[in-house]
DSSP file (Angstrom, degrees, kcal/mol; ACC not computed):
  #  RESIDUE AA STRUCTURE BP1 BP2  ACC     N-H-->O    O-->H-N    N-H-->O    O-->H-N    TCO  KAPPA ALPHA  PHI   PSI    X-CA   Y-CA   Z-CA
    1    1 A X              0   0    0      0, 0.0     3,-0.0     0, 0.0     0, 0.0   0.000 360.0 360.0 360.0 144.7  -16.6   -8.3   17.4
    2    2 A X        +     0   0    0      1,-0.0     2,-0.2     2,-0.0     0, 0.0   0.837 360.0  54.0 -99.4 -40.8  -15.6  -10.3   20.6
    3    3 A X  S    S-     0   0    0      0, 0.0     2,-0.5     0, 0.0    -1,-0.0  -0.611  75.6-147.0-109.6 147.9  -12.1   -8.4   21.2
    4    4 A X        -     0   0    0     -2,-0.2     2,-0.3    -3,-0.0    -2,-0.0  -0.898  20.6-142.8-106.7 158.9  -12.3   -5.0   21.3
    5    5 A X        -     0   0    0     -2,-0.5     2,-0.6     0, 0.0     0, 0.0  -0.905   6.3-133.9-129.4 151.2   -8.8   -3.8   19.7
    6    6 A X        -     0   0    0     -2,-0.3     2,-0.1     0, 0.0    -2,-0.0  -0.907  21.8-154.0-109.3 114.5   -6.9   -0.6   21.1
    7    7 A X        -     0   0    0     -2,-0.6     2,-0.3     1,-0.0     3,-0.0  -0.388  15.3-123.5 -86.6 167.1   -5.6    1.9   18.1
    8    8 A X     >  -     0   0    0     -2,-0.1     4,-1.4     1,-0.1     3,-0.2  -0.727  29.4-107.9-101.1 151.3   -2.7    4.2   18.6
    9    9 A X  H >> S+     0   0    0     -2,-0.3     4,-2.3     1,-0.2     3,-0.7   0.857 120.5  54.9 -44.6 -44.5   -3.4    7.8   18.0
   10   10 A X  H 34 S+     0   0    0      2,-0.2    -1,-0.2     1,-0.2     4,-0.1   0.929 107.4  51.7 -52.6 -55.8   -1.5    7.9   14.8
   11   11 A X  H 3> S+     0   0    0      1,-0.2     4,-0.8    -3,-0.2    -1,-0.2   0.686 109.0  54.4 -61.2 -18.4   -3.7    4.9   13.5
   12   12 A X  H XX S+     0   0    0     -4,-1.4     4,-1.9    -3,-0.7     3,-1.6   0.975 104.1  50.9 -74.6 -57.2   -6.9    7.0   14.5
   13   13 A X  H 3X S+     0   0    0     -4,-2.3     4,-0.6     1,-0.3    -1,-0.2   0.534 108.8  57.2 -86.2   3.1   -6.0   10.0   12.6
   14   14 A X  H 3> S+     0   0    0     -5,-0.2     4,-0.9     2,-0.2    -1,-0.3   0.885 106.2  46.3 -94.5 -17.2   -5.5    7.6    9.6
   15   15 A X  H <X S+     0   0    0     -3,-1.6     4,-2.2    -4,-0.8     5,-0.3   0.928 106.8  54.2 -76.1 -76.4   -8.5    6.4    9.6
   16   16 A X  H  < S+     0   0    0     -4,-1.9    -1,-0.2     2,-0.2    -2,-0.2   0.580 107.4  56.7 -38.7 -27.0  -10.1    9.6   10.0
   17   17 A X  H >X S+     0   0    0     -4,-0.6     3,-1.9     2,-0.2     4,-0.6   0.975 110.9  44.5 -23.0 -89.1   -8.0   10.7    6.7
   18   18 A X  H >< S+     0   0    0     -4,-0.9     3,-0.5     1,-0.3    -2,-0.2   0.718 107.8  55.4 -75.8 -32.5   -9.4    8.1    4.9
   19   19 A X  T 3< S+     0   0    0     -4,-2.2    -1,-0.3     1,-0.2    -2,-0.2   0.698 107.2  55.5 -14.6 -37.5  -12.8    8.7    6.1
   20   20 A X  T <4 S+     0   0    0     -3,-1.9    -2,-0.2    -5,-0.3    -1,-0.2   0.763  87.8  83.0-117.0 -44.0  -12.5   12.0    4.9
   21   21 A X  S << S-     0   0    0     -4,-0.6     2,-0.1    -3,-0.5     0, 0.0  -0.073  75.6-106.7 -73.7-176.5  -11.6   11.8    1.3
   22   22 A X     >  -     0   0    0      1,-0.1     4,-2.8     0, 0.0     5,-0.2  -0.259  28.3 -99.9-114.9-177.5  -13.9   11.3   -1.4
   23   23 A X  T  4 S+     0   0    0      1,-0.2    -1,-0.1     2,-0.2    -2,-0.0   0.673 119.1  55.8 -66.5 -30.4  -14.7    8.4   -3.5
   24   24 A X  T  > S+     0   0    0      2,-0.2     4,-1.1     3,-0.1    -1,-0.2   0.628 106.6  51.6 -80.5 -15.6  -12.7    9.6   -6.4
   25   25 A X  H  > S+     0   0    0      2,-0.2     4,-1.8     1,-0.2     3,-0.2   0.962 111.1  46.0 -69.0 -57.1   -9.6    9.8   -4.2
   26   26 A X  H  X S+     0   0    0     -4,-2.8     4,-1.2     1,-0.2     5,-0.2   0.705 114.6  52.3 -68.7  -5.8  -10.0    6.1   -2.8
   27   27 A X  H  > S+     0   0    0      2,-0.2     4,-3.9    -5,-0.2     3,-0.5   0.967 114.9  42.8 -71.1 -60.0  -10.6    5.1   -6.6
   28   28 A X  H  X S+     0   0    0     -4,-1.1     4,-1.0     1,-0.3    -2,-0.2   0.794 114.6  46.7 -52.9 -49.5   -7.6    6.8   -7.4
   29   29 A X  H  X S+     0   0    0     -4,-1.8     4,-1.5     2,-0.2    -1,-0.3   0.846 113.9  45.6 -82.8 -23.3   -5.6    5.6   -4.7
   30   30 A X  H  X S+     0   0    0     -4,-1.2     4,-2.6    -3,-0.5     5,-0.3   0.829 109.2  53.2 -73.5 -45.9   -6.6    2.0   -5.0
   31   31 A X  H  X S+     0   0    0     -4,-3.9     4,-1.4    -5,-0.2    -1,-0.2   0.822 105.9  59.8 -66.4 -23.5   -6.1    1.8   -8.8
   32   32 A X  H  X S+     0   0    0     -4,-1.0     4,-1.4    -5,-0.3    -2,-0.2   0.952 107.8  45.8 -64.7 -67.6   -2.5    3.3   -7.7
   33   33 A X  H >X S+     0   0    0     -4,-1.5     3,-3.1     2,-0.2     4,-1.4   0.984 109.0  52.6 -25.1 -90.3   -2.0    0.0   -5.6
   34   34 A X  H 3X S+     0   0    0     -4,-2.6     4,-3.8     1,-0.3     5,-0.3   0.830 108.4  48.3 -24.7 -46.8   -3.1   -2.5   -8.2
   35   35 A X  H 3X S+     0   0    0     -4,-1.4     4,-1.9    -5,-0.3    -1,-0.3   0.890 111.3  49.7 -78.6 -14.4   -1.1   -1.4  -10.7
   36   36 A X  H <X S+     0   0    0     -3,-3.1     4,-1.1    -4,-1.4    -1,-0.2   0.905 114.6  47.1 -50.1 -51.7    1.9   -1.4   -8.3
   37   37 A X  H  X S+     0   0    0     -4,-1.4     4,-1.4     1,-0.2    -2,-0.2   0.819 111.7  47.2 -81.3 -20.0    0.9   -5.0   -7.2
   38   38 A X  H  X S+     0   0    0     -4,-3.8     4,-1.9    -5,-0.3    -1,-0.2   0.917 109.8  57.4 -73.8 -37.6    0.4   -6.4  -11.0
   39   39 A X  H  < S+     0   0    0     -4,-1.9    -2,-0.2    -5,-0.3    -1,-0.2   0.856 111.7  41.0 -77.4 -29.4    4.1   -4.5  -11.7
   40   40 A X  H  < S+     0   0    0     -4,-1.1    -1,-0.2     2,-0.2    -2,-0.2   0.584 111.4  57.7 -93.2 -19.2    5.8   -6.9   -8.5
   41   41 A X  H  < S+     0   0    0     -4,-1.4    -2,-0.2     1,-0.2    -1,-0.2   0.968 116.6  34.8 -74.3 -50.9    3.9  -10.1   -9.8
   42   42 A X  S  < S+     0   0    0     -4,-1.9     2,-0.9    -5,-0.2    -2,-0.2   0.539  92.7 106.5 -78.2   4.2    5.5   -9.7  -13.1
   43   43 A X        -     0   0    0     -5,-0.2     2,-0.3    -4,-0.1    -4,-0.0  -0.691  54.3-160.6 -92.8 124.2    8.5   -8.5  -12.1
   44   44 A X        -     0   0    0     -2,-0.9     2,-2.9     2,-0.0    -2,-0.1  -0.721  11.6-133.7-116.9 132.0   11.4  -11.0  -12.4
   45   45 A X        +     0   0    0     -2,-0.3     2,-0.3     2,-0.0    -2,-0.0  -0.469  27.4 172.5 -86.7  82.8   14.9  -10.8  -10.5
   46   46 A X        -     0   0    0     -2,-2.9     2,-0.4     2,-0.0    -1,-0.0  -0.703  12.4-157.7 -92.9 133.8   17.9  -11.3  -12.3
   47   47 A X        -     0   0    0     -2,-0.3     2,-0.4     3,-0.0    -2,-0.0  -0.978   8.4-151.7-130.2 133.8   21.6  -11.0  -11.2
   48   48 A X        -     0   0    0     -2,-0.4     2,-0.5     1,-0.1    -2,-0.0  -0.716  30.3-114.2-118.5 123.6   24.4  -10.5  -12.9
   49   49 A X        -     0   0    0     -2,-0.4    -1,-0.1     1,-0.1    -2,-0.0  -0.532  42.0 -98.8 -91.5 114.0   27.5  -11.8  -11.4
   50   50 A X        -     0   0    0     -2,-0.5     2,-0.4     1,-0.1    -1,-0.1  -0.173  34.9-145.3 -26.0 106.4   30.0   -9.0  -10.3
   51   51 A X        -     0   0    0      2,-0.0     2,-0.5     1,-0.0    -1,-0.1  -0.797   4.6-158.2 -77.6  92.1   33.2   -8.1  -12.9
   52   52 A X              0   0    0     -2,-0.4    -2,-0.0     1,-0.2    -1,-0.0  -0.394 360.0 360.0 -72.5 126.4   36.6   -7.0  -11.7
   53   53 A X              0   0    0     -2,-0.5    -1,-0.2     0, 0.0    -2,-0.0   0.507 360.0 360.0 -95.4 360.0   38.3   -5.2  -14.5
């Protein structure tokens, strides 16, 4: 690495979090993503134009 990059405390102690958990967590949490991001690729936006009664 050429640049060294400066973390904020907050970003340290996230790292250290993820450090910290196990393999089955980051499994867990990663299959948690995916299926999030497969639900917003299929996911299609439709709007329905506003009805005064």
């Amino acid at each position: 690495m050429a640049s060294e990059q400066k973390l904020s405390p907050d970003e340290l102690e996230l790292i250290k979090r993820a450090l910290k958990s196990s393999y089955k967590e980051r499994f867990e949490m990663t299959t948690r993503l995916y299926k999030v991001q497969q639900t917003m690729k299929r996911a299609q936006i439709t709007h329905k134009p506003f009805i005064n009664k």
